[in-house]
VMD Tcl script that draws the C-alpha trace (Angstrom):
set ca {
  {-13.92 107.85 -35.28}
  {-14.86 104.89 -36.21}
  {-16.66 101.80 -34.98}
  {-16.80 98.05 -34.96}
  {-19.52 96.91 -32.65}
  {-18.81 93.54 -33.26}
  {-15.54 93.51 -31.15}
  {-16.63 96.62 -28.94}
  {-13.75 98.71 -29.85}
  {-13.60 102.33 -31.34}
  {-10.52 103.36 -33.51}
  {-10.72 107.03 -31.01}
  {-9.18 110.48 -31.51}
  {-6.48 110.72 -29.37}
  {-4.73 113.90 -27.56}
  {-1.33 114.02 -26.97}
  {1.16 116.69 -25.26}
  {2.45 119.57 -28.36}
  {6.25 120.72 -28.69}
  {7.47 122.07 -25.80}
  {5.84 120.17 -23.26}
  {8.17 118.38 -20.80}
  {7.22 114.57 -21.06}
  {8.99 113.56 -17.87}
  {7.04 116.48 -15.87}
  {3.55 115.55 -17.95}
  {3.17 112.06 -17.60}
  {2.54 110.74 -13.59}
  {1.68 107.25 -12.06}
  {-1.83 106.12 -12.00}
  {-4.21 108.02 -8.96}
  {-4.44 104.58 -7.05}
  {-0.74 104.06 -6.54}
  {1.56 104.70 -3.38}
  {-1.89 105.41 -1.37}
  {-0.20 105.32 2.05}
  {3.11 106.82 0.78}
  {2.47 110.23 0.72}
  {6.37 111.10 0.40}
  {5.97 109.60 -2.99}
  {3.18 112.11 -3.79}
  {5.06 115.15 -2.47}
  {8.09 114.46 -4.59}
  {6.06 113.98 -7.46}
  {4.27 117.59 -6.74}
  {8.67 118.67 -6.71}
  {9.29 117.35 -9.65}
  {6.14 118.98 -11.59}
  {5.76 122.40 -9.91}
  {3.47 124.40 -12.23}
  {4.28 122.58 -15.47}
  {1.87 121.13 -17.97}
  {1.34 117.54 -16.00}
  {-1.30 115.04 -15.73}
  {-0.33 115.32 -12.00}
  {-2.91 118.65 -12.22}
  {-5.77 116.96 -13.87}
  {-6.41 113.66 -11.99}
  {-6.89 112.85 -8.13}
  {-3.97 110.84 -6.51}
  {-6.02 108.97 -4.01}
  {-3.44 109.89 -1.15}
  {-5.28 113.02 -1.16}
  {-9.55 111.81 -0.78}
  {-9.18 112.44 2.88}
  {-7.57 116.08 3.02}
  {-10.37 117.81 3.17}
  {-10.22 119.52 0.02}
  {-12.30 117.04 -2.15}
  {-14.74 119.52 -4.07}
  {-12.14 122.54 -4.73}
  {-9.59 120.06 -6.48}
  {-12.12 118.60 -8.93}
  {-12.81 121.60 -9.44}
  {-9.44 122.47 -10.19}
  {-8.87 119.81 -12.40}
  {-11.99 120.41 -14.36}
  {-10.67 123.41 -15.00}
  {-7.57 122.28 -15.35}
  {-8.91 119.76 -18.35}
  {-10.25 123.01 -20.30}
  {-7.39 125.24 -19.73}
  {-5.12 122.20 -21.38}
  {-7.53 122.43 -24.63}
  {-7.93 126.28 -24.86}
  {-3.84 126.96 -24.77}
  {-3.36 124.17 -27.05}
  {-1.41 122.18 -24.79}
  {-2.75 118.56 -26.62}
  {-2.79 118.02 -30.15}
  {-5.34 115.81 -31.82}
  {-4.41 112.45 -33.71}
  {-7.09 110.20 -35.26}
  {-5.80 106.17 -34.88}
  {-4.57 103.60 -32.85}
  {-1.17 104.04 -30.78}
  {1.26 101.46 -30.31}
  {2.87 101.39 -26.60}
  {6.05 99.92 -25.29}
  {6.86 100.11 -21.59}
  {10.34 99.44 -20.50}
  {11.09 98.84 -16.77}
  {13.83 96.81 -15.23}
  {14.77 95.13 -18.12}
  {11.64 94.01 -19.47}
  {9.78 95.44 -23.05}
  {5.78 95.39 -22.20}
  {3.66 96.17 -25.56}
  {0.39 97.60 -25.68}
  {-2.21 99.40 -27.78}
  {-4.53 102.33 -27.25}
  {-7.97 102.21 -28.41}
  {-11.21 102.87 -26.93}
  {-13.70 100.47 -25.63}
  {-17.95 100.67 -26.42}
  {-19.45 100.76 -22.46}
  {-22.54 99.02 -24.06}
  {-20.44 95.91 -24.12}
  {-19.30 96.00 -20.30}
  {-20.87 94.90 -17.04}
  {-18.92 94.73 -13.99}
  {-21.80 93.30 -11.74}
  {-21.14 90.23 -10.55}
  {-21.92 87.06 -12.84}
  {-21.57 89.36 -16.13}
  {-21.30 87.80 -19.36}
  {-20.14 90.80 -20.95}
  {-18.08 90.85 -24.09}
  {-15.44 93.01 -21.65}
  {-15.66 91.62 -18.26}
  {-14.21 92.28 -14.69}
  {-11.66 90.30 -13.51}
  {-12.55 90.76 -9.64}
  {-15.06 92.20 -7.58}
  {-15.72 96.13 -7.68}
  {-15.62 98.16 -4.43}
  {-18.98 100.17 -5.30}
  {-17.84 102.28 -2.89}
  {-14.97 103.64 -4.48}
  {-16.89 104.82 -7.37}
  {-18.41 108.02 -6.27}
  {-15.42 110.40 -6.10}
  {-14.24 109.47 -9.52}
  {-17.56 109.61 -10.72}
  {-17.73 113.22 -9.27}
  {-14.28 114.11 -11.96}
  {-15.55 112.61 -14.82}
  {-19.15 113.95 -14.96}
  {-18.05 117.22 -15.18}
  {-14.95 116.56 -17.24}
  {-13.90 117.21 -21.02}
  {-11.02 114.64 -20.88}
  {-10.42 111.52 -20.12}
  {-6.82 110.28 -18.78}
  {-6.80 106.21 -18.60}
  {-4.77 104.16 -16.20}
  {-6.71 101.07 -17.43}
  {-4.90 98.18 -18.48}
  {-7.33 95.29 -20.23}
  {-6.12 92.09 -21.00}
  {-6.25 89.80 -24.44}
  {-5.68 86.27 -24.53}
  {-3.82 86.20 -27.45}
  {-1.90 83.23 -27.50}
  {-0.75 83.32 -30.76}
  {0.24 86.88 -30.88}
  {-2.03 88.07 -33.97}
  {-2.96 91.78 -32.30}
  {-0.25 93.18 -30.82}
  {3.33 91.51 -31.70}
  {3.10 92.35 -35.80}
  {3.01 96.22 -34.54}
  {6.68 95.58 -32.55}
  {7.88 93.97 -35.42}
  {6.64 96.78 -37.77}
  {7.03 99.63 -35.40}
  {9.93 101.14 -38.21}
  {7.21 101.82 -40.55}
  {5.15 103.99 -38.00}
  {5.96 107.88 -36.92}
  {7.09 107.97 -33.44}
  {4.91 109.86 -31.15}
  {7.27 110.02 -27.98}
  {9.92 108.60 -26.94}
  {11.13 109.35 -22.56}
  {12.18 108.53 -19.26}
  {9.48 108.29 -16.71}
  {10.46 109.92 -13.07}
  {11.41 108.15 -10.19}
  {12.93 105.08 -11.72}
  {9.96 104.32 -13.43}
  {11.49 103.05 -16.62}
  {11.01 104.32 -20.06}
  {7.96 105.16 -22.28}
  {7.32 105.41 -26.41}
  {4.35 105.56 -28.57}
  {3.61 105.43 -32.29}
  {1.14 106.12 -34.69}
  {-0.15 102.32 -36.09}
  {-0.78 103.02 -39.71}
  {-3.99 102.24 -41.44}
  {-2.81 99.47 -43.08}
  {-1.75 97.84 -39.53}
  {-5.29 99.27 -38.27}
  {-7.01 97.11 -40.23}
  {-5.12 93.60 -39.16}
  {-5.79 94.87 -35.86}
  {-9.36 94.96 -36.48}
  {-9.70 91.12 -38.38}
  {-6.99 89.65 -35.46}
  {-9.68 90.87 -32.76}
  {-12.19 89.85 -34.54}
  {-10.40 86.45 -34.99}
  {-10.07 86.08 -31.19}
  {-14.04 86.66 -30.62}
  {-15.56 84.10 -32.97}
  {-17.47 81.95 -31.39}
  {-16.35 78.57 -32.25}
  {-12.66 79.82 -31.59}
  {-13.47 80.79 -28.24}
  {-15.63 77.25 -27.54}
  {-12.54 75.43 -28.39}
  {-9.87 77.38 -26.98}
  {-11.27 76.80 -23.38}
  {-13.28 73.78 -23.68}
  {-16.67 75.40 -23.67}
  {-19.85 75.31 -25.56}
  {-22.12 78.01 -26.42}
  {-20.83 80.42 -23.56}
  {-21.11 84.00 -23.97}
  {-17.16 84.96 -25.33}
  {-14.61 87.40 -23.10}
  {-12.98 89.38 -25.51}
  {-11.38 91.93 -23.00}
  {-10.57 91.15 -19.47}
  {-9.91 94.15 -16.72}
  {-5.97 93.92 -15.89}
  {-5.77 97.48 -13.82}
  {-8.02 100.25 -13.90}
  {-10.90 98.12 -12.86}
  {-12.66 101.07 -10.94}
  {-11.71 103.76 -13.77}
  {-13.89 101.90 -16.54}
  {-16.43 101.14 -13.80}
  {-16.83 104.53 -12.89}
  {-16.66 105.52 -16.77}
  {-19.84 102.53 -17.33}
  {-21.47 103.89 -14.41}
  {-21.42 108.06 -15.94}
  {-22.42 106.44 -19.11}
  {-25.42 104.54 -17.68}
  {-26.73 107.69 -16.05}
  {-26.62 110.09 -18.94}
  {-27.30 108.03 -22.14}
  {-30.61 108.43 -22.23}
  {-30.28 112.36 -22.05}
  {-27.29 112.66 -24.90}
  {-28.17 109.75 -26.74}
  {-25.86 106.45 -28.01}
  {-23.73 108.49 -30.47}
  {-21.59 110.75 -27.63}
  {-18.18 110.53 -26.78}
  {-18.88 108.67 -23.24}
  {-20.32 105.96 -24.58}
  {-16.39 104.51 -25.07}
  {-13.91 104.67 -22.86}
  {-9.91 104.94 -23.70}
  {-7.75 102.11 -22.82}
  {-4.41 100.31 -22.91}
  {-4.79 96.81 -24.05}
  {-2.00 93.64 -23.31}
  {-1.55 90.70 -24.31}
  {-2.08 88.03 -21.06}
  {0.75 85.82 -23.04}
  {3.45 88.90 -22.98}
  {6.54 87.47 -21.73}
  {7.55 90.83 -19.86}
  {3.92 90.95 -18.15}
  {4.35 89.38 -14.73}
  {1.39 89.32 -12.38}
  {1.57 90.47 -8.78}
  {0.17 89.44 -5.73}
  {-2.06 92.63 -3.97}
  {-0.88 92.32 -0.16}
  {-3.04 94.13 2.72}
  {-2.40 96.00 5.61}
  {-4.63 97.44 8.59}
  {-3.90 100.42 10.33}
  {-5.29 101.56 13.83}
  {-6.13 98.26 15.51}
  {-8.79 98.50 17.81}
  {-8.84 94.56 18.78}
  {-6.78 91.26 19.19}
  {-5.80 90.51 15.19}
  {-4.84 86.90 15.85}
  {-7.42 85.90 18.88}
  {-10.06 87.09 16.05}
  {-8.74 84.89 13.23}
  {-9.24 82.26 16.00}
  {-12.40 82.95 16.58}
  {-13.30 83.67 12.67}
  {-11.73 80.20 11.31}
  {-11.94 78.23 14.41}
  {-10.41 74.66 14.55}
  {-9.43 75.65 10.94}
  {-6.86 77.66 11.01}
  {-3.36 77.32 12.47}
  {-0.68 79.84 13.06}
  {2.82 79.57 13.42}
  {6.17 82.39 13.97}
  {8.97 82.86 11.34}
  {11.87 83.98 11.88}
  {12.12 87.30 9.51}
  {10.74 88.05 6.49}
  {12.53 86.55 3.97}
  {11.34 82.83 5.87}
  {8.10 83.92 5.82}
  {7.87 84.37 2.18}
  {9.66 81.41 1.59}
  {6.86 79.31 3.12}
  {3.73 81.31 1.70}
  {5.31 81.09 -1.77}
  {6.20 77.67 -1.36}
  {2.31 75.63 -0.57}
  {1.36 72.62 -2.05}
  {-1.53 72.69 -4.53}
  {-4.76 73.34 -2.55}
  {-2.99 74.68 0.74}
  {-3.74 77.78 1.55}
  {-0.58 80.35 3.42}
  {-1.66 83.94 4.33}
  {2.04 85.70 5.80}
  {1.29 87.68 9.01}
  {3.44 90.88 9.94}
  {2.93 92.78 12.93}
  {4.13 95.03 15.32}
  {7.91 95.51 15.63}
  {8.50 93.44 12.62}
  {6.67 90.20 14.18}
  {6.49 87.57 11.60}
  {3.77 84.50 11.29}
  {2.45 82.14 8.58}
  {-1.34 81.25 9.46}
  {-2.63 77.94 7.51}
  {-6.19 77.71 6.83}
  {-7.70 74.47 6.17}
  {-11.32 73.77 4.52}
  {-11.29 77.02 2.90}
  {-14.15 79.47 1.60}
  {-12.74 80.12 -1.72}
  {-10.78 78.70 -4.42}
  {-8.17 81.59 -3.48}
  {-6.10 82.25 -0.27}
  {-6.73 86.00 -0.85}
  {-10.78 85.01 -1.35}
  {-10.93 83.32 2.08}
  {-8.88 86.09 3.90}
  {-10.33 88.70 2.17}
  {-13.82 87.59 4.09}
  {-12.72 87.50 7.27}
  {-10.93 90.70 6.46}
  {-14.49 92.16 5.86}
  {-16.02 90.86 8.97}
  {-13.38 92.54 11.13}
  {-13.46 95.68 9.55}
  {-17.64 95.48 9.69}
  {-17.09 94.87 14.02}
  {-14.85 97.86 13.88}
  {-11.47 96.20 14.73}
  {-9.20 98.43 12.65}
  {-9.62 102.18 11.24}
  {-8.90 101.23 7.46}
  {-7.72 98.53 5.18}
  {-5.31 99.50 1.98}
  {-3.89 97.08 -0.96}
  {-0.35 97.52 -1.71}
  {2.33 95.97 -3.64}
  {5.51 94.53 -2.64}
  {6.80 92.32 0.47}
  {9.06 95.46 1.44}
  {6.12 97.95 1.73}
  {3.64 95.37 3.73}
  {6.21 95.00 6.27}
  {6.96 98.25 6.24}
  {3.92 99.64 7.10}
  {2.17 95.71 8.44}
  {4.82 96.24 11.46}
  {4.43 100.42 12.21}
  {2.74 100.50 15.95}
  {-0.99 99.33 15.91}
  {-0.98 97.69 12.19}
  {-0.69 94.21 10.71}
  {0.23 93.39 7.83}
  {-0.82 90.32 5.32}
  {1.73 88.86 2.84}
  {-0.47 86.81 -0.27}
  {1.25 84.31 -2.68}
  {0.14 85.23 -6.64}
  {-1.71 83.28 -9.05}
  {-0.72 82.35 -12.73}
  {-2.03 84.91 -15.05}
  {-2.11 81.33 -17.46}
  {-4.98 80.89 -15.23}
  {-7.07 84.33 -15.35}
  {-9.57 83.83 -18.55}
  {-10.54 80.14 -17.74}
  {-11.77 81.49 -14.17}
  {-13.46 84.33 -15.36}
  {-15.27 82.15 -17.62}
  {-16.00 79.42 -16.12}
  {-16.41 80.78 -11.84}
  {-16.88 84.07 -12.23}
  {-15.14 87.38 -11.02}
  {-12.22 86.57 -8.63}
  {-11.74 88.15 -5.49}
  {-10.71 91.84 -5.48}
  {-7.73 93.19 -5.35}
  {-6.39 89.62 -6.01}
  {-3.57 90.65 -8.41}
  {-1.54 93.44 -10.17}
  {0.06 93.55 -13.25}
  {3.82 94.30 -11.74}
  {4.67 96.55 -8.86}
  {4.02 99.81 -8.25}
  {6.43 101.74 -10.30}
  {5.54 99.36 -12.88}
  {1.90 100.48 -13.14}
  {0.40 102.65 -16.36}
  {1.34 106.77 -16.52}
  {-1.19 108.86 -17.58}
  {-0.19 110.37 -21.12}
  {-2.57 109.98 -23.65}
  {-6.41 111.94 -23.24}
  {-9.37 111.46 -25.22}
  {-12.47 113.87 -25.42}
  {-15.82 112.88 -23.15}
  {-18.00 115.60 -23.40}
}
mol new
graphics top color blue
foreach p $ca { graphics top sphere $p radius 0.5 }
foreach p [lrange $ca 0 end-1] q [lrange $ca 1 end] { graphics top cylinder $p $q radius 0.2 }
display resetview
């Protein structure tokens, strides 16, 4: 493997699925997907059966409250060495090339591994790779629990470049004819279509310089109008708990294994911000099991500044949230028997419409006036489950990914679970693995 501490990136060994390995039974959608659509799960678990799958050695989240928590880590511990012992992976040194096909749009990406020493996702980091959003601390101790007793690694992380001149990842597309192909399939359930291939040393080493390009100093001052601030290289896209969880491993055993193992880096997928088939997604919420009056407590949360008012179905709804003025924050409101509202909050707490819900989300949760919160994708889906008896639903316009590195920089981390990169079927399958231990 090799190294270049400079950009924080490590050129990784890389395992990939040997002949005779069904592709479309192998690869699966990322754990943190469909989390309240456990139908999607189950045909997932028909499609597999016993096959070689990824589906057998990672934790869909649908399943952290069954019960069964320490006997299917287990399992998939297990399942991680039983993979390498039957030579079920095969080994390739280098970078792959990615393309991602799904309704009609080409997404391009590269695999390569990212050096933990260069990553902080505490709040007000000035990391050379940098969250994007807040991180649910929280969340981190039953991943935490799979990979410190795992061999492999399987990433869902997606990190973002802001590569507006397309110097890292576009000459790869256009000189993807001179690389072996690695795979080439259909993803299940309408997922679109996946291929890899090897980049070639040559191509490596461009690569290399073009990142290297994009972190110089005086290249970063000017491109966003700063002096002397510490640069972002890498920005967290998806994933953001994965490579938390994988910093957080790392932090607790490096002083026992020492700065040279395999945990130290962390395999990713890394995109382009400026990728014309990379759209980003607004992150909608919805309660379930509410114990107290939803809209009476908004009242009493925002006071004087807040205003609500009914639409007539969902589609109007929509219309109006995506449709404020500059500086106007819309939060859609579904509830019950497919009630619809807009609610307009005036002198806001943050910058972001998702920010300043997103608190008073917290403080209702903290008084105990719902069971559970969950993020999910897709106006269908929030009022789906927003108007199910004793839910709500809340329906969030997006912001410009144009936007994403300048805020980072210059405020900080945005709100969590402020935006995806596409809808759920759109998200990263797990194919490739990488040795941790």
């Amino acid at each position: 493997m090799k190294n270049f501490n400079n950009i924080g990136v490590q050129v990784p060994q890389i395992f990939l699925p040997g002949a005779g390995v069904d592709l479309g039974k192998w690869a699966v959608i990322a754990c943190d997907q469909f989390t309240s659509q456990p139908e999607y799960w189950h045909k997932v678990e028909q499609i597999v059966g016993d096959r070689p799958s990824t589906l057998h050695l990672t934790f869909p989240e649908v399943y952290l409250e069954s019960g069964d928590e320490d006997a299917r880590i287990a399992r998939i511990q297990d399942g991680m060495c039983s993979v390498l012992d039957n030579h079920v992976l095969e080994a390739r040194d280098g970078l792959v090339y990615v393309e991602r096909t799904v309704n009609g749009r080409t997404r391009k990406g590269l695999m390569l591994a990212l050096d933990l020493e260069h990553y902080d996702y505490n709040k007000g980091s000035t990391s050379l790779i940098r969250a994007t959003e807040g991180t649910i601390v929280e969340r981190l101790p039953p991943r935490m629990k799979i990979r410190e007793g795992a061999v492999l690694e399987f990433p869902h992380i997606l990190v973002l470049i802001d590569d507006a001149q397309g110097t890292v990842i576009e000459p790869l597309q256009a000189a993807k004819a001179k690389m072996e192909k690695l795979y080439d399939f259909e993803l299940m359930l309408e997922s679109g279509h996946l291929a890899g291939y090897e980049v070639t040393p040559a191509l490596e080493k461009a690569v290399i310089e073009a990142l290297g390009g994009l972190a110089r100093q005086d290249v970063f001052d000017a491109k966003y109008g700063v002096k002397g601030k510490p640069v972002l290289l890498f920005a967290m896209g998806d994933g953001n708990h994965s490579l938390a969880t994988a910093k957080a491993i790392w932090e607790k055993i490096k002083a026992k294994v020492g700065m040279e193992h395999p945990a130290r880096y962390a395999l990713v997928e890394i995109e382009n911000v400026h990728d014309q088939a990379l759209e980003f997604e607004p992150i909608h919420r919805v309660l379930f099991g509410l114990k107290r009056d939803l809209l009476k407590s908004m009242a009493e949360y925002f006071g004087a500044d807040h205003r609500y008012r009914a639409a007539a179905s969902l589609e109007e709804m929509v219309k109006i949230v995506d449709s404020a003025e500059d500086g106007q924050q819309l939060v859609g409101l579904i509830g019950e028997g497919q009630r619809f509202g807009v609610v307009e909050i005036s002198h806001p707490s943050s910058n972001l419409a998702v920010g300043t819900l997103q608190g008073f989300l917290d403080d209702f949760l903290l008084k105990g006036g719902a069971e559970k919160i969950d993020y999910v994708h897709g106006a269908d889906v929030t009022a789906q489950l927003g108007g199910l008896p004793g839910n709500a639903g809340f329906y969030l316009p997006g912001m410009h990914k144009s936007d994403l590195f300048k805020t980072v920089i210059v405020d900080g981390a945005l709100p969590r679970k402020t935006f995806s990169m596409g809808e759920a079927r759109e998200k990263r399958f797990y194919m490739e693995g990488r040795k941790i231990a």
